[in-house]
C-alpha positions in Angstrom: -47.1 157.0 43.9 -45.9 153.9 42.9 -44.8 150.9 45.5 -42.1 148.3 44.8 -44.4 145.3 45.1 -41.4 142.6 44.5 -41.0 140.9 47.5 -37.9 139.0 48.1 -36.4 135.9 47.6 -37.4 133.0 50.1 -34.0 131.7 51.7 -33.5 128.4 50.5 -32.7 126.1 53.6 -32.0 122.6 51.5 -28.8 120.9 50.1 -28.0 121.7 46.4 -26.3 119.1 43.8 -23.3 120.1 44.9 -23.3 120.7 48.8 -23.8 116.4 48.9 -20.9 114.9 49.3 -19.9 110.9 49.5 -20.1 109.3 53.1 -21.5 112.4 54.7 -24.2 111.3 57.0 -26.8 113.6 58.3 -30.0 112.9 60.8 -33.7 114.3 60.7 -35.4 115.0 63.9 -37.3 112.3 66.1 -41.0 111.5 65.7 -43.2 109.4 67.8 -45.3 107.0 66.3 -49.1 107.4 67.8 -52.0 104.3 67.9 -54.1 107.8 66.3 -51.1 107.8 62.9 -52.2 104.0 62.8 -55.8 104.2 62.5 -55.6 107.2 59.8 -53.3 106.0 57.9 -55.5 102.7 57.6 -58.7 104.6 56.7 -56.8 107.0 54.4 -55.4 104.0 52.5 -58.1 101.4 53.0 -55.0 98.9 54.6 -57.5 97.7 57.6 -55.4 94.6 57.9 -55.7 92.8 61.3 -51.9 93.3 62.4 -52.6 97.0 62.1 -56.2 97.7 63.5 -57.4 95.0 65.7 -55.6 94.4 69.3 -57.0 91.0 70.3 -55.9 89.6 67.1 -52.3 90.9 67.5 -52.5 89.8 71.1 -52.1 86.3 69.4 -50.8 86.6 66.6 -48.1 89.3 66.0 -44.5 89.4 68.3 -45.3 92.7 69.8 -48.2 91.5 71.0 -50.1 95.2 69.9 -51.3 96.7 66.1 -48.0 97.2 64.0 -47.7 100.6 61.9 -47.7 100.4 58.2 -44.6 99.8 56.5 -45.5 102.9 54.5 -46.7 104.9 57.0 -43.7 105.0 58.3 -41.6 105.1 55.0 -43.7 108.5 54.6 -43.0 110.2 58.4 -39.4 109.7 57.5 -40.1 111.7 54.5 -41.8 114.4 56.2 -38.8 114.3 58.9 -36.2 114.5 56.5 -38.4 117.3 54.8 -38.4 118.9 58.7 -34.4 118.5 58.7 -34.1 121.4 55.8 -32.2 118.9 53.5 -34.8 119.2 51.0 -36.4 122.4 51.6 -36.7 124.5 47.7 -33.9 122.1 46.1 -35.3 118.7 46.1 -36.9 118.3 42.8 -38.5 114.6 42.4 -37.9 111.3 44.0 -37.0 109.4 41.0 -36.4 105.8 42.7 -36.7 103.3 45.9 -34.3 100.1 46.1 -33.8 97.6 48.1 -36.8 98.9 50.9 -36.5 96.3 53.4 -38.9 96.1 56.9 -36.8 94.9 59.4 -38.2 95.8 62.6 -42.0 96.4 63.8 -43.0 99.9 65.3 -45.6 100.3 67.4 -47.8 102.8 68.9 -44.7 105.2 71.2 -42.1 103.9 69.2 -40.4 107.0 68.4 -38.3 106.9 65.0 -35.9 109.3 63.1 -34.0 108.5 59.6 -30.2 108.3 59.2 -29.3 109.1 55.9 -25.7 108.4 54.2 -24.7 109.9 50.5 -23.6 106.9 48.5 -23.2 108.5 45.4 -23.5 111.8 42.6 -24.2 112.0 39.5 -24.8 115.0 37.3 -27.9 115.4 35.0 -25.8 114.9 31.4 -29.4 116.5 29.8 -30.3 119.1 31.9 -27.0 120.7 33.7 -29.0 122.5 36.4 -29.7 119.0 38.1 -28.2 116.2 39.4 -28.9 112.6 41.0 -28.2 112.0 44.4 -27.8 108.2 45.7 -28.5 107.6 49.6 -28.6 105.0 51.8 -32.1 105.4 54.7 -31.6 103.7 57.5 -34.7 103.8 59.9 -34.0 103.7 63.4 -36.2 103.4 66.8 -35.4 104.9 70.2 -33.3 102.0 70.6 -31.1 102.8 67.7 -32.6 99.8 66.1 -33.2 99.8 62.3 -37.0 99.8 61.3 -36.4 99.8 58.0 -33.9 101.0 55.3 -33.5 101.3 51.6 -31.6 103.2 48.7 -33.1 105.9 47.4 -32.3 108.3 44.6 -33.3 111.8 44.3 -33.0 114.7 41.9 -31.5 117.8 43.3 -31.3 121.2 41.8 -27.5 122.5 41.3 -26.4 125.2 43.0 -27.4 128.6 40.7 -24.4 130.2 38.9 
C-alpha cells in the first residue's frame, strides 16, 4: 500500500509585488513596550548605556525621567509586528535598504507602539521578473498617536506566481 505523502501547500498570508499599491496605508497590531524588552535587549547587544539601564541616572538626566528603549529595539518590534500583520508572511524576500531612520520621540517601559506603513513606490526587478522592489514610508507611533520614529524602507517582494 502506498500513501500520498505530499502534503499541501502552506497558504501564503503576505502581499505580493503586485497586491502593493501607491498611497495604500496599512497598520500592524499594537505592542507594549516592557522595562523586561529593555534589559534583554541591552545584554543581548552589549548597549548598557546609562539612559537605558540605570534609573537614578535617568532620573536626572533624561526628559522622561525613566530608562529609554533602544532605538533599535524598537526599530526591530515594529518588524516583528509588521511580520504579525501578514504583510510579509512567505512573500517578503530581503530588506534591501533603511533611509532616512530618524528617532523622534522616547519610549519607555508601557509605552505601547504599533507601525503605520504607507507604499511610496514600485518597482519591478528588470533581472529577475519574479521580484520586485517595494518603497515605504514607517512611521512609528505611541498610544498617543505620536511618532517614535520613522524612516523609508525598501523591500524585495516576490511577484505574484503566474
Amino acid at each position: 500500500m502506498t500513501t500520498n505523502t505530499t502534503l499541501p501547500p502552506v497558504p501564503v498570508r503576505g502581499k505580493y509585488f503586485e497586491d502593493f499599491k501607491i498611497g495604500d496605508v496599512f497598520s500592524t497590531p499594537c505592542r507594549t513596550i516592557t522595562s523586561t524588552d529593555i534589559v534583554n535587549f541591552a545584554c543581548l547587544t552589549g548597549d548598557f548605556n546609562e539612559v537605558h539601564t540605570n534609573f537614578e541616572y535617568c532620573k536626572k538626566s533624561t526628559a522622561s525621567g525613566e530608562p529609554i528603549a533602544h532605538g533599535p529595539l524598537v526599530y526591530a518590534l515594529s518588524a516583528g509586528l509588521q511580520y504579525a500583520s501578514g504583510v510579509n508572511d512567505g512573500t517578503l524576500l530581503a530588506l534591501l535598504q533603511i533611509d532616512g531612520w530618524r528617532m523622534i520621540a522616547p519610549v519607555v517601559h508601557g509605552d505601547t507602539v504599533r507601525m503605520i506603513t504607507t507604499i511610496l513606490e514600485k518597482k519591478e526587478s528588470a533581472s529577475k521578473p519574479d521580484r520586485g522592489v517595494v518603497t515605504l514610508k514607517r512611521t512609528i507611533v505611541n498610544q498617543r498617536d505620536e511618532t517614535v520614529q520613522e524612516m523609508q524602507a525598501k523591500l524585495l517582494y516576490r511577484r505574484r506566481p503566474q
